[in-house]
N, C-alpha and C positions, 0 to 999 in steps of 0.2 A: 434582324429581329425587330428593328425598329420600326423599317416600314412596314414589316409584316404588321404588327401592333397598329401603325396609325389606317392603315388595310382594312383592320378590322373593325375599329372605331368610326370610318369615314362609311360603314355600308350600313350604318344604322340613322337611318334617316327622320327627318320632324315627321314623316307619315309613318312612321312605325311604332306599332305596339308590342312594347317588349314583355314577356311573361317569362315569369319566373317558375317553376314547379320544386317544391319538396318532393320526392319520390318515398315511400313506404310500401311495407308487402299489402294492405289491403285500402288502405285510404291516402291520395296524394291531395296537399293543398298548395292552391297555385293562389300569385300574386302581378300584376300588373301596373309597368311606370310606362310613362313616354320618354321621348329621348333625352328629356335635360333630366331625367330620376325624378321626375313627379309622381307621385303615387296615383293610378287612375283605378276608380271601382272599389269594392271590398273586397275582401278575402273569401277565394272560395274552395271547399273541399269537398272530392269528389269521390266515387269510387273507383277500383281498380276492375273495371267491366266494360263493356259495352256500353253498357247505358249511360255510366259514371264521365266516358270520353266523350260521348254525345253531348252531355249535358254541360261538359267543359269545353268543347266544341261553341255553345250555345254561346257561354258564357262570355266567350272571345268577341263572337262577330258583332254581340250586344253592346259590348265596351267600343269596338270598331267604329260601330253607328252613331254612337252617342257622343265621343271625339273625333270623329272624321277623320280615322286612320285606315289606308288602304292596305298596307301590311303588316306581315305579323312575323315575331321571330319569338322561339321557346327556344329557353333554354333548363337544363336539367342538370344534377348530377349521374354519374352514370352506377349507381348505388346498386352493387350486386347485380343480379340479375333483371332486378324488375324496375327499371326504365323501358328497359328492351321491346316489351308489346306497346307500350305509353309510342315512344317515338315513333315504329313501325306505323302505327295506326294514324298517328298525325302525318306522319311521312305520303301517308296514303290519300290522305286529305287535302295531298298541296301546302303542307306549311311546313316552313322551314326551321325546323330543327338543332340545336347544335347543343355541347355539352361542356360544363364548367368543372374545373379540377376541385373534388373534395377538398383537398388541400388548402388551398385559398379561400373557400367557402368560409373554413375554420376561423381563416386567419382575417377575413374581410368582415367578421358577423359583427363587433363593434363599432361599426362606423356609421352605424346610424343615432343609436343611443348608447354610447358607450358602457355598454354592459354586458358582462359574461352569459347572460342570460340564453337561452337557447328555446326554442321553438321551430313547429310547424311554419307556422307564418312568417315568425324573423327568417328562415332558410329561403323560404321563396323568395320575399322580398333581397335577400342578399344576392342569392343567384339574378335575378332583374338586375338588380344595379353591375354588376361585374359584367352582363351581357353589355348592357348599356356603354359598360367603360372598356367591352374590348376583349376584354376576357376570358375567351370563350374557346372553343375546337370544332370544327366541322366534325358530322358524324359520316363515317366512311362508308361506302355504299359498297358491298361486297357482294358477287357471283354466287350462284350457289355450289361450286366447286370448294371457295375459301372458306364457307357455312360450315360447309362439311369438315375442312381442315379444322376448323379453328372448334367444334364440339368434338370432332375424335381424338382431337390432341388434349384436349380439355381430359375427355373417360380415360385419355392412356395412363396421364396424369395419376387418375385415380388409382386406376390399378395396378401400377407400379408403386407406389405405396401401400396397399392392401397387399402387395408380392413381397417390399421389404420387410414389413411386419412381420409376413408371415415366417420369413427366413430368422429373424430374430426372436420370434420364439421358437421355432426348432434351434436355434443356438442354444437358449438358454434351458432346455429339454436337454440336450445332449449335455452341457455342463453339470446338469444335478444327477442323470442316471448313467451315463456313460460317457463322462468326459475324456476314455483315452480314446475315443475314435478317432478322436482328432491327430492323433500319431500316423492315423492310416489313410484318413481323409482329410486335409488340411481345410478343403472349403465347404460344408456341411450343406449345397444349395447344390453341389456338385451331381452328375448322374448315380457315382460309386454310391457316396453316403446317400443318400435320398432313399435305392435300393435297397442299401442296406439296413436302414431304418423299419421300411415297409415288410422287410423280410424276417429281421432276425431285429425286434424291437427292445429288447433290453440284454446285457451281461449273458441274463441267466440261461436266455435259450442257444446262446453261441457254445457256452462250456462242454457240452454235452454231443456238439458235432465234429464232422471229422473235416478238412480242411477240402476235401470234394464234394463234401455236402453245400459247404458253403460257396463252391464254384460253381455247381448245380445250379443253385438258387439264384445268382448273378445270371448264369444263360439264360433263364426261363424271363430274365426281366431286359436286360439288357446284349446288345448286338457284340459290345467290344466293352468285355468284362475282366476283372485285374486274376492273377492268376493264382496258386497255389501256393505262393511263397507271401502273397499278404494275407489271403486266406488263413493261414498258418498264423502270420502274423497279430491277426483282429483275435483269433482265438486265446491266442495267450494272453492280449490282454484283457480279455472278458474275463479271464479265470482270475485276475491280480487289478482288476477294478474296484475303484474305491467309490463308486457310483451309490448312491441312496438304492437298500433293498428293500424299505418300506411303500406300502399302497404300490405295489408294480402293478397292479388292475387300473387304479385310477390314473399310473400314468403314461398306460398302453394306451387306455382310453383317450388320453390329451391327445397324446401324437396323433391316432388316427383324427382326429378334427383336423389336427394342424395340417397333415398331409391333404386334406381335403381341402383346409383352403388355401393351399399353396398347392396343389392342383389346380384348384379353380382360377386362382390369379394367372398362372402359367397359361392356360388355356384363353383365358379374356381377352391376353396381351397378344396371344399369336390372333387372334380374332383382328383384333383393332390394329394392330398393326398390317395385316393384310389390306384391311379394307384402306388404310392408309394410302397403302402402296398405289388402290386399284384408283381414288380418287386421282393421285398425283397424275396418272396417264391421261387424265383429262384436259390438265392445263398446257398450253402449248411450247413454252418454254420451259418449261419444267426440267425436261428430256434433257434441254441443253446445258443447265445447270447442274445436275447431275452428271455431268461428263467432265467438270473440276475434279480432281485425282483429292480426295480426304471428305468431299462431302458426302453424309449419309440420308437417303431417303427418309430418316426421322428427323434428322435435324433439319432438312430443308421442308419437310411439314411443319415443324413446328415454326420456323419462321414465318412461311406463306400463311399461316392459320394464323397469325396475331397481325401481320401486315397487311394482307390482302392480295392485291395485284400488285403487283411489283409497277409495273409498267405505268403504272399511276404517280408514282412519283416523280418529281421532277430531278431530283437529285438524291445520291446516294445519306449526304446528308440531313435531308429530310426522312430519309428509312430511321437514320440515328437519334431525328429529335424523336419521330414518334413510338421509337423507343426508351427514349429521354434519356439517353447514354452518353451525357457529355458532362465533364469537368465545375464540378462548382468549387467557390472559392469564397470564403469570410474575410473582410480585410476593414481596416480602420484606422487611419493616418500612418504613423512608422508601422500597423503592428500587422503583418500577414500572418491569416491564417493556414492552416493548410490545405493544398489541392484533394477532395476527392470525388469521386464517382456520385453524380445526381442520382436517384433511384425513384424519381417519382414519374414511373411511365409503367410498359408493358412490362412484368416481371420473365414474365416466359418468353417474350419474344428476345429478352436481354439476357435470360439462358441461354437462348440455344443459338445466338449469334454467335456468342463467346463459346459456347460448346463443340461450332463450329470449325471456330477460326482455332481455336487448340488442334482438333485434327486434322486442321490443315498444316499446321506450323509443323507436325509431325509425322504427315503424309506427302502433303504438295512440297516436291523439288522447290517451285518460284517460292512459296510463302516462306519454306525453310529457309532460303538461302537471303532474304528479306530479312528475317528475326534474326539471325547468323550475325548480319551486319548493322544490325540497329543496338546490339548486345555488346559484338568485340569493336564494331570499330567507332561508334559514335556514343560507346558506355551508357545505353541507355539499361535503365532498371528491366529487367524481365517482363514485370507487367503491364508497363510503360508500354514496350514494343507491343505485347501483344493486344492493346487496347488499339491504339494504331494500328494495327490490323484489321482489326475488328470495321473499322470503317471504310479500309481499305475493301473487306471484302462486301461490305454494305454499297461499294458505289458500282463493283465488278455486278452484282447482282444487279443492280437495277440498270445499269446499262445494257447488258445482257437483255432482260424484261425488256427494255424500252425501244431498243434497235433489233432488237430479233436476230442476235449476232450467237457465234459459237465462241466458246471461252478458247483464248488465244494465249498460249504461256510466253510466246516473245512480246507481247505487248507489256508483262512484269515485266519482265529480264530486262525492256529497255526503260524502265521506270527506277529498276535497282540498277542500272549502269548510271543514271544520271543523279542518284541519288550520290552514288560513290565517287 
């Protein structure tokens, strides 16, 4: 990490003009040092347009001319969404690029006038000097196959949470007007109850029919529907439901939204998760990774969509910084603090690693039989092992990517023999 760091510092040269950008949704204001952090130029704030990067464009090559600096490096925070056209557009321009952790931005803004003060300009100018001292990330240049990964996985996001919502208020629906369905249907997102909701929406209208009516009405909706004996069942307890009888109009009325947008969610997620599937067959390794016994074509999208090309990496642990999934620790003379998980990187792509490597621990023979042994016979903590995994299967991935190899279960097995 050190050299990486002195790497970084040694490519910013006395011919470079370093700029700084504050990123906002409609006006960015950029700042300008040389390489020892001298302030060069005034402050300048542009628009979020065309015109606005032209004239920040201008801005640049004028300060270039006037200090005799041949190149140029921006850097940014990667603030929401809209850095993203700013970069692109410079990126198109031949200038190079890169981006600073918010995080540090924070914690670096008193070091010029030690004040908590905060500003436009103080952010630029902070971001400049942190480029200056090193500080910085290359922006990764992605495929338009990963593009595509990394915004479908983004909408799936979305609509599996507009899918939970909606399952949780049909919960809290059935708890106020007919909480004993849940005797007949334990999971309420289930085909039975869903049907059943849509068919026979409160108590009142179940009392009234005969347990073939209500079997009936299960065929007409469903292929493989429960029989005559829960039939039987849902009806006795409509008659000795303690479910609210007031406003049943307005809360027929509810359900039928609710089923609408828990229809809709359902339907979005098979959408997007198709088109998932259809990009994944584009990438050429993909195929092979997919042929690890526990990984599922979601999880390995959502990985490929926050990482990019695998094959780009140089090492498995390099997948893990720039997930930023590695062990921090507070410590100060006698007194340690304690070990735990850094979190300041990609959230999703530090999901669906870990989301992974759980199904592999419970699917893959090698990784089981790896967690087996890292649990009874070297007493490691549970999550201990499985974090160790986690980068375990971080470096099988990108070897895979990078040598165009098929995933080999004896090349574990002689990794867990040598281990024991």
């Amino acid at each position: 990490m050190q050299d990486k760091q002195n790497q970084l510092i040694e490519r910013i040269s006395d011919k470079h003009l370093v700029v700084g950008v504050d990123i906002a949704q409609q006006f960015h204001v950029a700042r300008a040092v040389n390489y020892r952090g001298i302030v060069v130029g005034d402050p300048l704030t542009f628009e979020n347009s065309e015109v606005g990067f032209s004239f920040f464009m201008e801005w640049i090559q004028r300060l270039q001319k006037l200090n005799q600096l041949d190149s140029i490096i921006v850097g940014m925070e990667p603030t929401g969404h809209y850095w993203i056209n700013l970069s692109k557009w410079l990126i198109k321009q031949s200038v190079e690029v890169v981006t600073v952790n918010p995080h540090l931005v924070k914690k670096n803004k008193e070091n010029r006038d030690n004040t908590q003060s905060k500003s436009g300009k103080k952010d630029a100018l902070v971001i400049a000097d942190m480029v200056k001292n090193g500080y910085y990330s290359f922006v990764r240049h992605t495929s338009e196959s990963f593009e595509k990964l990394r915004v479908l996985m983004s909408n799936r996001d979305i609509v599996v949470k507009r899918l939970v919502m909606s399952i949780n208020q049909l919960n809290r629906w059935v708890d106020m007007v007919f909480p004993e369905l849940r005797q007949v249907f334990k999971d309420i997102s289930k085909k039975g109850a869903i049907a059943t909701l849509r068919l026979f929406p409160s108590p009142t209208e179940l009392r009234s029919l005969k347990p073939e009516d209500v079997v009936t009405g299960w065929k007409s909706i469903m292929k493989r529907q429960p029989g005559l004996k829960k039939a039987q069942l849902i009806i006795n307890l409509a008659k000795k439901s303690i479910g609210t009888g007031q406003a049943l109009d307005a809360h027929k009325f509810h359900l039928e939204q609710l089923l609408e947008e828990y229809d809709l969610a359902v339907c979005q997620l098979e959408r997007v998760e198709l088109a998932v599937k259809e990009v994944l067959k584009q990438i050429p390794f993909a195929k092979k990774l997919l042929t690890i016994k526990g990984i599922s074509e979601i999880s390995l999208a959502g990985i490929l969509g926050e990482s990019g090309d695998l094959s780009g990496f140089s090492h498995g642990n390099s997948l893990l910084r720039h997930a930023v999934l590695h062990l921090s620790e507070a410590s100060s003379g006698k007194w340690r603090g304690q070990i735990i998980i850094s979190k300041r990187g990609r959230s999703r792509l530090r999901r669906f690693l870990f989301l992974a490597t759980m199904s592999l621990v419970a699917n893959n023979p090698e990784f089981k039989a790896i967690h087996a042994n890292n649990v009874n016979m070297k007493k490691m903590k549970k999550m201990k092992s499985i974090l160790k995994l986690v980068g375990k299967l971080a470096r099988i991935f990108v070897g895979i990517a990078r040598r165009n190899e098929t995933y080999c279960p004896g090349k574990v097995h002689i990794l867990l023999d040598q281990a024991a």
